[in-house]
C-alpha positions as a printed Julia matrix, in Angstrom:
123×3 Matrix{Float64}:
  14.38   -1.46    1.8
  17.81   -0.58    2.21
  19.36    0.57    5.65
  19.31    4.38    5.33
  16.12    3.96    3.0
  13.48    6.16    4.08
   9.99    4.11    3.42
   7.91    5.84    0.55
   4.64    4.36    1.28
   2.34    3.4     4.53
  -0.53    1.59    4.88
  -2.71    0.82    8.22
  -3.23   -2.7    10.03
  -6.01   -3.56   11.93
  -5.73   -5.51   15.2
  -6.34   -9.23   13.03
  -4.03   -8.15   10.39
  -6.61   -6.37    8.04
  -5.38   -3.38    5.72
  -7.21   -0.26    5.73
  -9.24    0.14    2.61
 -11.17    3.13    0.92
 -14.03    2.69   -1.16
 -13.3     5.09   -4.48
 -15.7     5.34   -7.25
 -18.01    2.12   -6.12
 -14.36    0.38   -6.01
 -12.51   -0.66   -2.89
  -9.0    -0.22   -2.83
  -5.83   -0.28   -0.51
  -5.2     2.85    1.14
  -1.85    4.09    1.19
  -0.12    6.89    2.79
   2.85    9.09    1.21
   4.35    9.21    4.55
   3.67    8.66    8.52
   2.39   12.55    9.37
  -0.31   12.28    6.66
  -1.43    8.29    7.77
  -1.49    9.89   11.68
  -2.93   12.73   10.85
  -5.91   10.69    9.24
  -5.99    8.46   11.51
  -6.66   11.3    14.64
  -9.54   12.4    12.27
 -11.25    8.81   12.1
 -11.53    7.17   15.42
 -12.63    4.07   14.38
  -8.83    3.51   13.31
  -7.01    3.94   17.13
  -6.8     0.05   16.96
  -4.64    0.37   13.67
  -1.53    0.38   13.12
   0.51    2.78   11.0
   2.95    0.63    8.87
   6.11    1.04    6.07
   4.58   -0.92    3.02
   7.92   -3.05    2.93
   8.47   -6.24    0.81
   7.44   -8.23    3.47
   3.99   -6.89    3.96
   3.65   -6.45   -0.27
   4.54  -10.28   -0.89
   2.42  -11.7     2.48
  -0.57   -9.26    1.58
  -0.11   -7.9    -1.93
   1.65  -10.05   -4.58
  -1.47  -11.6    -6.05
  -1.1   -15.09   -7.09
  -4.08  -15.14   -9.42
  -2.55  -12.9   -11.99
  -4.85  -10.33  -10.76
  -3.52   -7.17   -9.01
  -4.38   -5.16   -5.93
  -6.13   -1.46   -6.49
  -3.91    0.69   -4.21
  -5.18    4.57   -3.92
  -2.62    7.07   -2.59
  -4.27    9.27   -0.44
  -3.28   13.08   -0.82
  -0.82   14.42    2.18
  -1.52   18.33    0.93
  -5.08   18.89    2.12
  -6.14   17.01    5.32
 -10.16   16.28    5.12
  -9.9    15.46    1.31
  -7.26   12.62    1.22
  -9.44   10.97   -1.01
 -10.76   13.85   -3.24
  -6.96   14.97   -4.13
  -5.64   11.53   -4.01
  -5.36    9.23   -6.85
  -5.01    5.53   -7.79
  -1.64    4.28   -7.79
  -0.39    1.57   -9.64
   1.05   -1.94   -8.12
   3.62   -0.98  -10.52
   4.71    1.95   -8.82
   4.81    0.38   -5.24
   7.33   -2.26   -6.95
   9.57   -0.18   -8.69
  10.29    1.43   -4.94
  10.15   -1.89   -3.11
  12.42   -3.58   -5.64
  14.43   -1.14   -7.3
  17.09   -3.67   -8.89
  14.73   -5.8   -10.08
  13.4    -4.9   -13.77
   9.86   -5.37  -14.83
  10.15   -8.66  -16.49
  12.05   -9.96  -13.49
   8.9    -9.18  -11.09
   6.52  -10.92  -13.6
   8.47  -13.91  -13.49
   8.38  -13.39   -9.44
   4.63  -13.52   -9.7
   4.76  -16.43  -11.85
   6.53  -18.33   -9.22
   4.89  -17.21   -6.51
   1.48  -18.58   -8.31
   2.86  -21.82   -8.82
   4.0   -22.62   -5.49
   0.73  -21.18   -3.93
């Protein structure tokens, strides 16, 4: 992100460095946040959370926790800012795809293939 960028997505990060995760039709998947009122507001409404911390999905975190070197990708699920008690009802799945076109807006598709290419070959 760009100075002057205002982060699109958040995600919460438990005291060892876990990610939040929701379990969404039998499959568990990152939760993220459209911004940092929705992720607080959640958070005030699930107490086993107060350890967590409410963080900008930035390139940093995506590559350290994200960028799968398998070929396989992360399930992200964008939880719904509108209603609060039914993030998960109104939310939906979001696509890795989606989180890297707003992480790495000058890169083009192919060039973030050949990223995870090169990331699996030096893992």
């Amino acid at each position: 992100m760009g100075w002057g960028r205002m982060h699109k997505f958040y995600v919460m990060r438990g005291p060892q460095g876990q990610i939040e995760t929701v379990k969404v039709g039998g499959r568990t998947m990152v939760a993220v946040w459209p911004d940092m009122l929705s992720a607080l507001r959640y958070k005030t409404r699930h107490p086993e959370l107060m350890s967590f911390w409410t963080v900008p999905l930035d390139r940093r975190l995506y590559e350290e926790k994200f960028l799968d070197t398998s070929g396989g990708r992360t399930r992200f699920f964008l939880m719904s800012s509108a209603n609060p008690g039914q993030e998960i009802e109104r939310g939906r799945v979001l696509d890795a795809s989606e989180i890297e076109a707003e992480l790495y807006p000058e890169i083009g598709r192919r060039a973030l293939e050949r990223m995870r290419g090169a990331t699996r070959s030096a893992a």
